[in-house]
N, C-alpha and C positions, 0 to 999 in steps of 0.2 A: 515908429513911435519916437517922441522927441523926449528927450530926458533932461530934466536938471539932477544934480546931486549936492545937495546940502551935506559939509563933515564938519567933525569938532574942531574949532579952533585950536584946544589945547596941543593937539597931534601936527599939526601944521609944518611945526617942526623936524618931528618924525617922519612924516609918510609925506611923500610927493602927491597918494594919488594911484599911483601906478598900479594896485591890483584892482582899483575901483575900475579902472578904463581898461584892463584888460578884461575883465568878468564882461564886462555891457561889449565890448568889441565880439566875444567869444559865445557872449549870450549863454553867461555860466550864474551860478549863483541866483540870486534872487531875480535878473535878471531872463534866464531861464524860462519863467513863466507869461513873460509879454511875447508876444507877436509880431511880427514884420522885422522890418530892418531899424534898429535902433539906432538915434542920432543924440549926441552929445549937444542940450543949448548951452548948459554953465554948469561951472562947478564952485559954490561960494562955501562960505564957514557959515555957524549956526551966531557969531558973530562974537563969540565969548557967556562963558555962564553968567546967565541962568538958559541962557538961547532964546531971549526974545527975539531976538532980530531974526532968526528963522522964519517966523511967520512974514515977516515983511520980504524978506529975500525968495520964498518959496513965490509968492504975490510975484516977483518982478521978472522971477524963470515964466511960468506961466504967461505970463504978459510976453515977455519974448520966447513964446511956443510951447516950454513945453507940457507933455501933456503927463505928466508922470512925474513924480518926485520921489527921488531916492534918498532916505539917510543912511550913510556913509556907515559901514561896518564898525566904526570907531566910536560911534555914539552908543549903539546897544550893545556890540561886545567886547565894546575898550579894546579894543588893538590898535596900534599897538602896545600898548602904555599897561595895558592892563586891567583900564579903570575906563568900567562906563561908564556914562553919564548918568547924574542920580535924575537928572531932567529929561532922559530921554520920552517917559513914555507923556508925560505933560506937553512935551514938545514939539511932539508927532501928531497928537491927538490938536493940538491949539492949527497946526497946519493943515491937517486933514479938514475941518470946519471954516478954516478959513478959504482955503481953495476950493469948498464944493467935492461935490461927489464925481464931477465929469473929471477929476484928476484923480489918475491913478496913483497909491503911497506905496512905496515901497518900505522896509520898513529896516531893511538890512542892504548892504551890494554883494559880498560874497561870504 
C-alpha cells in the first residue's frame, strides 16, 4: 500500500520524521493494521494552522498514488512539543471527505 503522511508544521523543527518512517518501515503503530508491503509517496506539512492546506496536500499524495493518508503522531498527540493540534480532529475529518472513502486515514503513525 502506498502511503503519504501529512505532519504539523509547527514540529518541523523538532522532529525530522524519523520515527514516522521507522513505524511504516517496521509496520508498527498504526501502521500495523494495513496490509502488504508499505511504500512511502510523500511526506508534506499540514502547511501551518489552521491546516487548511492539508486538504489540498492530502489531494496531491493521492494524485501521486497514494492510497492511504497518515497524520503524523504530532498533530493528535503533540509530540514532540507536547501540544496537539486544537485542528486536528476538523482537519482529518475535512481530508477524509475530500479524498473519498477508497483512501484509507490513518489518523496517528506511532
Amino acid at each position: 500500500m502506498k502511503i503519504g503522511i501529512i505532519r504539523c508544521r509547527k514540529t518541523e523543527n523538532y522532529c525530522p520524521g524519523t520515527t514516522d518512517f521507522k513505524s511504516l518501515k517496521i509496520k508498527s503503530g498504526s501502521f500495523s493494521t494495513l496490509e502488504g508491503e508499505l511504500e512511502l509517496v510523500g511526506f508534506v506539512s499540514c502547511g501551518g494552522c489552521p491546516g487548511k492546506d492539508a486538504v489540498l496536500r492530502a489531494k496531491e499524495l493521492v494524485r501521486r498514488g497514494a492510497e492511504c493518508i497518515a497524520f503524523a503522531s504530532c498533530i493528535k498527540k503533540g509530540v514532540p512539543i507536547g501540544f496537539p493540534c486544537p485542528n486536528a480532529d476538523h482537519m482529518i475529518e475535512a481530508v477524509r471527505k475530500a479524498v473519498g472513502s477508497q483512501v484509507k486515514i490513518l489518523e496517528t503513525t506511532h
